[in-house]
Backbone as CSV, one residue per row, in Angstrom:
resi,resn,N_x,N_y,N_z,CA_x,CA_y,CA_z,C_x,C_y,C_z
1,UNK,0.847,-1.180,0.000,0.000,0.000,0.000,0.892,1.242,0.000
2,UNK,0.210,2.315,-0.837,1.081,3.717,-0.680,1.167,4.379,0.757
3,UNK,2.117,4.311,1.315,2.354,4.996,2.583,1.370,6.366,2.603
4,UNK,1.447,7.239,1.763,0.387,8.372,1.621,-0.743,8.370,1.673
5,UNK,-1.133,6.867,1.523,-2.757,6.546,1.944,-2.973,6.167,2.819
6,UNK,-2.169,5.797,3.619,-2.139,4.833,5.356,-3.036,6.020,5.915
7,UNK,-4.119,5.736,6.902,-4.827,6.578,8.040,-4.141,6.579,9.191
8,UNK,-3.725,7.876,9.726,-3.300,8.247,10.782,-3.833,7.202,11.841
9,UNK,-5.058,6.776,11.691,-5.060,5.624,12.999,-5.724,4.450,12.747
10,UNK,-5.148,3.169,13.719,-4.673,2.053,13.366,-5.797,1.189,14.089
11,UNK,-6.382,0.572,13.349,-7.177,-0.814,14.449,-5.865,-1.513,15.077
12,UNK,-5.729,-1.669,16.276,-5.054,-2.792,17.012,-5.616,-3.932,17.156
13,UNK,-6.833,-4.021,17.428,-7.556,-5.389,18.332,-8.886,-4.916,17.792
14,UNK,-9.622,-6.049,17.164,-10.955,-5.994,17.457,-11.409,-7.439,17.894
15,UNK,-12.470,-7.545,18.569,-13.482,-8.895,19.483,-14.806,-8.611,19.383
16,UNK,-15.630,-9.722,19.351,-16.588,-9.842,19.685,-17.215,-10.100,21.128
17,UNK,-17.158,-9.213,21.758,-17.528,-9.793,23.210,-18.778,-10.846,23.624
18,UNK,-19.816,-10.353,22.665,-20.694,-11.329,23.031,-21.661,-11.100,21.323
19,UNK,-22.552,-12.031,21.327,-23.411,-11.818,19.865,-24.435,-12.464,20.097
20,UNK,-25.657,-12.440,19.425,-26.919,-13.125,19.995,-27.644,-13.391,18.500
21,UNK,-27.950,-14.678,18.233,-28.672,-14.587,16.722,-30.343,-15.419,17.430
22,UNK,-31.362,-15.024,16.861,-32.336,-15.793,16.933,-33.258,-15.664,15.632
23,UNK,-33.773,-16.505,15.282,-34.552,-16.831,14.035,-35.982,-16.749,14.563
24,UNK,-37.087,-15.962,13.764,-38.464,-15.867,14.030,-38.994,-15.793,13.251
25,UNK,-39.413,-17.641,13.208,-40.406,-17.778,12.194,-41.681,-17.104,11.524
26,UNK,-41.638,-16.513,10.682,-42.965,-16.111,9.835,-44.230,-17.024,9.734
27,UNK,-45.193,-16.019,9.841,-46.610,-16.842,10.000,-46.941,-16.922,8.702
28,UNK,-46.348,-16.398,7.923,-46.772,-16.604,6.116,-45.384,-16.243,5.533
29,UNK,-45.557,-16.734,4.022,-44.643,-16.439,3.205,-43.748,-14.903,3.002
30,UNK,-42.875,-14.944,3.115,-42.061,-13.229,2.976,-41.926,-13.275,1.465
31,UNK,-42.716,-12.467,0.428,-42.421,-11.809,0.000,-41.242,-11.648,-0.929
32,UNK,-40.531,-10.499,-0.021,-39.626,-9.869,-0.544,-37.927,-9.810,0.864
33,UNK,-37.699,-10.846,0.661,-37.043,-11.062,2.570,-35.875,-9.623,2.529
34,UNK,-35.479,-9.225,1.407,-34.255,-7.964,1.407,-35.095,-6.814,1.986
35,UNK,-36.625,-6.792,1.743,-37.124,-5.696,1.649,-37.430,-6.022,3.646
36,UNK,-38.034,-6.988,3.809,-38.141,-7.064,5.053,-37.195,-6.819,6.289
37,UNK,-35.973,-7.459,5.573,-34.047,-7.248,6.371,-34.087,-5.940,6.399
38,UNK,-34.541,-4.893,5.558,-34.461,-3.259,5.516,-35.130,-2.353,6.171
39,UNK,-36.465,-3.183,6.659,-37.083,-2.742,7.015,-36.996,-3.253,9.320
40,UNK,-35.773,-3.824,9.616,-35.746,-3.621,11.103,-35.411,-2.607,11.465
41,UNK,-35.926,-2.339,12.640,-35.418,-1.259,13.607,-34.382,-1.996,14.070
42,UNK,-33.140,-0.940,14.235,-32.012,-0.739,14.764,-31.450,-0.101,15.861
43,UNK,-31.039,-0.361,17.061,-31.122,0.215,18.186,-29.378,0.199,18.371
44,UNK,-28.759,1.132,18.447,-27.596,1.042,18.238,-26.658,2.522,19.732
45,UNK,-25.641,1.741,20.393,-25.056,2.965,20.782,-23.430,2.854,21.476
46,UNK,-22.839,3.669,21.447,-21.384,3.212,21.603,-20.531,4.059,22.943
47,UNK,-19.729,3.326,23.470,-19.035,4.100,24.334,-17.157,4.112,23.982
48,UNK,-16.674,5.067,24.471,-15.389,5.578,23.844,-14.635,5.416,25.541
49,UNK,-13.480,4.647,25.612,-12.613,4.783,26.563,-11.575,5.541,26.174
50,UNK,-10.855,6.336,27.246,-9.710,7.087,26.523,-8.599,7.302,27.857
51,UNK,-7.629,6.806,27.537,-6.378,7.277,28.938,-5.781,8.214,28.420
52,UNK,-5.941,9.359,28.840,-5.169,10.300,28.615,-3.513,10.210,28.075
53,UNK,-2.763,8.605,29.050,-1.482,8.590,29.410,-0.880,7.442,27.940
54,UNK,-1.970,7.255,27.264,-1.954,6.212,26.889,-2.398,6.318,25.033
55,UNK,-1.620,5.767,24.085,-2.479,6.709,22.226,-3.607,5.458,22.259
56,UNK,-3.950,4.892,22.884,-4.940,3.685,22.347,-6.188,4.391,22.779
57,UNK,-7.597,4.292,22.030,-8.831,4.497,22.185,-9.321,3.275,22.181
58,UNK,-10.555,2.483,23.233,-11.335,1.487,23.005,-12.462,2.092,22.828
59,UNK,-13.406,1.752,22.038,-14.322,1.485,21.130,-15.698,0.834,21.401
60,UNK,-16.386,0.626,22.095,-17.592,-0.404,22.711,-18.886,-0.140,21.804
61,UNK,-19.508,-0.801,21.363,-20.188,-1.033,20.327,-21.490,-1.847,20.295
62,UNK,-22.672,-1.771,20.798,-23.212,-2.917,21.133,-24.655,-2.232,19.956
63,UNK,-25.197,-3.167,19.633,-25.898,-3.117,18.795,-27.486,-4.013,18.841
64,UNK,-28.784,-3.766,18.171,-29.918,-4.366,18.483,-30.653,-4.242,17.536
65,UNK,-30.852,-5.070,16.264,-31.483,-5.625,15.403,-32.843,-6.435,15.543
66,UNK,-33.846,-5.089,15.556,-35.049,-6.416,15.629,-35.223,-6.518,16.506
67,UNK,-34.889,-5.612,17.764,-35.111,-6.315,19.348,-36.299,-7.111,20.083
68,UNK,-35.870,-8.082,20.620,-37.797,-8.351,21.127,-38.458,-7.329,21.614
69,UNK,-38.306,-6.391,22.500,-38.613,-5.883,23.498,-39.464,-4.605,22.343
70,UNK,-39.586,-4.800,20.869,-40.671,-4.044,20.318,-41.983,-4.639,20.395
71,UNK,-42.841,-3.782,20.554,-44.313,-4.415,20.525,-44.362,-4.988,19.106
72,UNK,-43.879,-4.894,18.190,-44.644,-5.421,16.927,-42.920,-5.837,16.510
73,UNK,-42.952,-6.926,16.564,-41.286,-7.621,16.156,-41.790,-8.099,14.999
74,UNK,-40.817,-8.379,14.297,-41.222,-8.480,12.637,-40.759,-9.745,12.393
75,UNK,-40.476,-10.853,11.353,-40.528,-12.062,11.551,-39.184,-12.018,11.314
76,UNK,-38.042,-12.800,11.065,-37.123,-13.249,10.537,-35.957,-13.152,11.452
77,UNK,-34.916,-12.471,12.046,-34.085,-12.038,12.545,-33.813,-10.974,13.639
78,UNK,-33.790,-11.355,15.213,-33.580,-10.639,16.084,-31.834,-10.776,16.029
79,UNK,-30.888,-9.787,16.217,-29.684,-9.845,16.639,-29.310,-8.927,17.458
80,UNK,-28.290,-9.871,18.162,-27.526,-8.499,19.398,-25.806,-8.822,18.867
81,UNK,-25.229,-7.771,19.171,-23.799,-7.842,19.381,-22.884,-6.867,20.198
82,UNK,-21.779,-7.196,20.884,-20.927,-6.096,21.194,-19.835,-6.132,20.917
83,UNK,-19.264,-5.464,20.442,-17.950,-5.410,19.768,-17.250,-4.312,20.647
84,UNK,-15.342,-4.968,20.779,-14.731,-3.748,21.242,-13.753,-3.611,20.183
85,UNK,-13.561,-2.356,19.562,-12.091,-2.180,18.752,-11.222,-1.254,19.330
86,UNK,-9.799,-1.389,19.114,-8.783,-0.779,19.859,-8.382,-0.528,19.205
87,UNK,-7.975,1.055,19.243,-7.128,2.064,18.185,-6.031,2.713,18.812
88,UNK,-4.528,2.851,17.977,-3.637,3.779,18.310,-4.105,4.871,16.803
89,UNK,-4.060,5.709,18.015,-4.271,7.092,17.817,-2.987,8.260,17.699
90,UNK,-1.974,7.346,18.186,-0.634,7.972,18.506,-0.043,9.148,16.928
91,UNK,-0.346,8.523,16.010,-0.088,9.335,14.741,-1.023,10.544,14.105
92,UNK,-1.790,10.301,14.480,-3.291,11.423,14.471,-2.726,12.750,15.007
93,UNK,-1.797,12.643,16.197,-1.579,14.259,17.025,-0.163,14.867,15.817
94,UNK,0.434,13.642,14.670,1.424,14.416,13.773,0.646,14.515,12.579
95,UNK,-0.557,14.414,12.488,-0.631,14.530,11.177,-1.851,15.451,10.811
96,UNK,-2.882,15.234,11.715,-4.063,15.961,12.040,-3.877,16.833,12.855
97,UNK,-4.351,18.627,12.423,-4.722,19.638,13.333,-5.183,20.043,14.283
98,UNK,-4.634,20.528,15.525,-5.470,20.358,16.640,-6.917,20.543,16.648
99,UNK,-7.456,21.441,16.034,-8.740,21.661,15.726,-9.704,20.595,15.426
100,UNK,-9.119,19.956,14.603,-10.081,18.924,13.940,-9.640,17.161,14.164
101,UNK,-8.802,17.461,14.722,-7.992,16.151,16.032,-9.156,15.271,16.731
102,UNK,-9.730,15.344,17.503,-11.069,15.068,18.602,-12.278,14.448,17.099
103,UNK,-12.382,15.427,16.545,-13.995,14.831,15.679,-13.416,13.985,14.767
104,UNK,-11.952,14.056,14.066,-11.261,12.916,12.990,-10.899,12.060,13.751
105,UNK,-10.840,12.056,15.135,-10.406,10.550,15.930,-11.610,9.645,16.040
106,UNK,-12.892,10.899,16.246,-13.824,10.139,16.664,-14.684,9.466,15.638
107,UNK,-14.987,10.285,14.634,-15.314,9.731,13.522,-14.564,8.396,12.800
108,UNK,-13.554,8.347,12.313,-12.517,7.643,12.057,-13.099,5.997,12.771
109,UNK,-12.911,6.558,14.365,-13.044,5.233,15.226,-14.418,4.634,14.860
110,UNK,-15.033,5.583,14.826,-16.864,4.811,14.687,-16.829,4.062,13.431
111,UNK,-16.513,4.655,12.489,-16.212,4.280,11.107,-16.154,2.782,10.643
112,UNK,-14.780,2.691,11.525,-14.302,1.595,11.154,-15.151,0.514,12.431
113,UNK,-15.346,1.137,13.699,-15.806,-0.018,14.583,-17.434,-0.658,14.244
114,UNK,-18.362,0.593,13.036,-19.581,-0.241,12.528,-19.149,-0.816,11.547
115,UNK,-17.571,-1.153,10.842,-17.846,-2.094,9.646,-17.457,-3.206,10.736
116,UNK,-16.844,-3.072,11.104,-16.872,-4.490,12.099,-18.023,-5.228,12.639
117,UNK,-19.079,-4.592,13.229,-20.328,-4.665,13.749,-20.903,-5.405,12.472
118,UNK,-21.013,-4.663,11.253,-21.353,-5.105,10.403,-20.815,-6.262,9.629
119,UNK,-19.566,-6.584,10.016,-18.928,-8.036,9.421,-19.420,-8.951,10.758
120,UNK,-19.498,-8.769,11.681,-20.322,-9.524,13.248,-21.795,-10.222,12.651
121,UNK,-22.246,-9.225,12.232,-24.128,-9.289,11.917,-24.141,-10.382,11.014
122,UNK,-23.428,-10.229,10.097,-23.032,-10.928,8.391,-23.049,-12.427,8.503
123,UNK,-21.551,-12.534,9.653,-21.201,-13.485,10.023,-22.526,-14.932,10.884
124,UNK,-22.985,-13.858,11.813,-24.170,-14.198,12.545,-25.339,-15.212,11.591
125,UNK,-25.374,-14.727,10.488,-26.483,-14.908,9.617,-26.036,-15.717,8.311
126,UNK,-24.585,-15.770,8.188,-24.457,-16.417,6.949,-25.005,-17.564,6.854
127,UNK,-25.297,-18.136,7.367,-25.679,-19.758,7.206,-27.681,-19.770,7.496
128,UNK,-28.182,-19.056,7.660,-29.421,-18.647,8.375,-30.553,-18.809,6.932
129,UNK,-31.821,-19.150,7.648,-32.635,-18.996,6.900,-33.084,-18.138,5.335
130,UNK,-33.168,-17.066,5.933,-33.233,-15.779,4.942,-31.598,-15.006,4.630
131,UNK,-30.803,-15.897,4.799,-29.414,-15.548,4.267,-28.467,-14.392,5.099
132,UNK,-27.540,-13.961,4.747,-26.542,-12.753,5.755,-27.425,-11.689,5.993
133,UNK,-27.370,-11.242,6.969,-27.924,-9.760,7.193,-26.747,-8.807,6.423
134,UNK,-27.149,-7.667,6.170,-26.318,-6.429,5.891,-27.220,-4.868,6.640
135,UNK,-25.993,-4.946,7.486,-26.505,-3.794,8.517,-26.165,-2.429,7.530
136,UNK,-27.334,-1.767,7.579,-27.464,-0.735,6.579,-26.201,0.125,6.726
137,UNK,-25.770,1.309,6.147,-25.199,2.141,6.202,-25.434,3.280,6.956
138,UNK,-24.831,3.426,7.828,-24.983,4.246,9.161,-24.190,5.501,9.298
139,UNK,-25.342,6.744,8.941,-24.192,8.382,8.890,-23.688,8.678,10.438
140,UNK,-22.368,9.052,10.186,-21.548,9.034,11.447,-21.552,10.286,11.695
141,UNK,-22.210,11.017,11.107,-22.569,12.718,11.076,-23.515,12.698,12.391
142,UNK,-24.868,12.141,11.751,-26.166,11.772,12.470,-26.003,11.512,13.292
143,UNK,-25.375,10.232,13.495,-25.435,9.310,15.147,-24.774,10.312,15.856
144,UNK,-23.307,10.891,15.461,-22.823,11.930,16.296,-23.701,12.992,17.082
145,UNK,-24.436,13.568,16.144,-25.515,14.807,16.384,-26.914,14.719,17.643
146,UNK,-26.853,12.596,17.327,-27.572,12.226,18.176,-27.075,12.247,19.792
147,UNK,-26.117,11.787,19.432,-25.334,11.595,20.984,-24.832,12.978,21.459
148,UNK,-25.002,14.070,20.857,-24.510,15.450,21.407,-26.275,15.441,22.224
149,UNK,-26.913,15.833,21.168,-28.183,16.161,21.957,-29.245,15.031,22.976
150,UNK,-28.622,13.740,23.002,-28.968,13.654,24.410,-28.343,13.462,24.984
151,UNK,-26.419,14.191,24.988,-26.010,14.261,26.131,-26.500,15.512,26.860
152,UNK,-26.479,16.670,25.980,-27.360,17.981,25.846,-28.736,17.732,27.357
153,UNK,-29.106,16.752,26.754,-30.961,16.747,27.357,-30.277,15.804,28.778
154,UNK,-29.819,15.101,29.194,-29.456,14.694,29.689,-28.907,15.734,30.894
155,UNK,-27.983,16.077,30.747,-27.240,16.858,31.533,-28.504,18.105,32.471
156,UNK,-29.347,18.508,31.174,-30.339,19.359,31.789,-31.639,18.965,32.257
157,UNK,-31.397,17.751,32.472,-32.439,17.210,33.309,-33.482,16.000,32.834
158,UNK,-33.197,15.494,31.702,-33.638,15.161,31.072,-33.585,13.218,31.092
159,UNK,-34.227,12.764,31.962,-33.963,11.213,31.787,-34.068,10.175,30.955
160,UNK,-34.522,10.476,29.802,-35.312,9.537,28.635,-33.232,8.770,28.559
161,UNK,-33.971,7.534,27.472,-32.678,6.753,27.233,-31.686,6.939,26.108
162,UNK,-31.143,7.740,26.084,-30.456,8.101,24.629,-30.402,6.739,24.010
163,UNK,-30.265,6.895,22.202,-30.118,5.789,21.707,-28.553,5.702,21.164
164,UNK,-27.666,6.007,21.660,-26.639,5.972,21.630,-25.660,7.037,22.524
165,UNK,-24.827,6.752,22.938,-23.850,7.176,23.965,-22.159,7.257,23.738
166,UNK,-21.667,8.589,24.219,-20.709,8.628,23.873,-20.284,9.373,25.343
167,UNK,-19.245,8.711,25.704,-18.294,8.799,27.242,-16.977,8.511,27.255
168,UNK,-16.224,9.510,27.848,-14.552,9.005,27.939,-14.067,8.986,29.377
169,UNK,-14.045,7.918,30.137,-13.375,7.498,31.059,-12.276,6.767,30.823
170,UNK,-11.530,6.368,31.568,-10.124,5.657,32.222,-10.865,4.169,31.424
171,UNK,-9.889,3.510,30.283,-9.944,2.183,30.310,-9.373,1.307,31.268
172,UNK,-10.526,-0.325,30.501,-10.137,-1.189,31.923,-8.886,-2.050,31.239
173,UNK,-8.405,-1.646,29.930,-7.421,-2.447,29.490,-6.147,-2.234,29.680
C-alpha cells in the first residue's frame, strides 16, 4: 500500500464480546425477505474509553437488530452484538490539526468499529434462513448529532434513554 494513503489511525484489536442470533419464524410467506431485512429497527449505541497517558482508544459497540422488546417484532431475525475495537491514535496528534484532532479521531473510530459490527451481523447470519444480514449504512454525522443532543438533554435534566452514547473514562485495558 502507498504509505500516503495509510490513516493516521490504526485498528489494534478488534473482538466480539458477546453476539446473539435468533430466528423468528414467519406466520406466512415473505415476500420480498431484502425488503423485510431493511425494514428492522435498529437500536444502536457506543461508548469511547480514553487514557489520557496512553495513544490507544477502546471502542464499545453494542448493537440491536429487531429487538424483542418491540411491541410489533417483525418475523425473521432478532440480533444483538458487542464489539470492542482498539485504536492507536498515537499518529493522528502528527498529522491531524489540533482543531479537527477530537472529531477525525472520533469519527474515524466509529467508522471503522460499525464495519466491524457489520462483518459480526453478516457473520451471525451467513448460514441462516433468509441468508446474511447487511446492517445498513450508518451516517456518522447523524449518530454523532444524536449523541450530542442527548447528552445535551441529559445533563439538563432530562432522563429519557439516549439511543446511543458517547463517554470518555479511564480504560479497563
Amino acid at each position: 500500500m502507498r504509505t500516503d494513503l495509510a490513516a493516521p489511525i490504526t485498528l489494534v484489536k478488534y473482538q466480539v464480546l458477546s453476539s446473539n442470533y435468533k430466528f423468528i419464524r414467519p406466520n406466512e410467506e415473505v415476500s420480498n425477505i431484502q425488503e423485510l431485512l431493511a425494514s428492522y429497527e435498529i437500536e444502536l449505541s457506543y461508548e469511547i474509553k480514553v487514557n489520557n497517558k496512553s495513544p490507544l482508544w477502546l471502542v464499545l459497540y453494542s448493537i440491536a437488530v429487531n429487538p424483542s422488546r418491540l411491541e410489533a417484532q417483525k418475523p425473521g431475525y432478532e440480533l444483538e452484538a458487542l464489539v470492542a475495537s482498539i485504536f492507536d491514535i498515537s499518529k493522528v496528534e502528527e498529522i491531524v490539526p489540533e482543531p479537527e484532532r477530537e472529531r477525525y479521531t472520533l469519527t474515524s473510530s466509529l467508522a471503522i468499529a460499525i464495519h466491524n459490527v457489520r462483518a459480526c451481523l453478516r457473520d451471525l447470519t451467513l448460514s441462516a434462513p433468509m441468508g446474511p444480514y447487511s446492517l445498513p449504512t450508518i451516517d456518522i454525522g447523524k449518530l454523532m448529532q444524536i449523541v450530542s443532543t442527548k447528552e445535551t438533554e441529559q445533563r439538563n435534566g432530562d432522563q429519557g434513554v439516549a439511543p446511543a452514547r458517547k463517554r470518555k473514562t479511564k480504560p479497563d485495558y
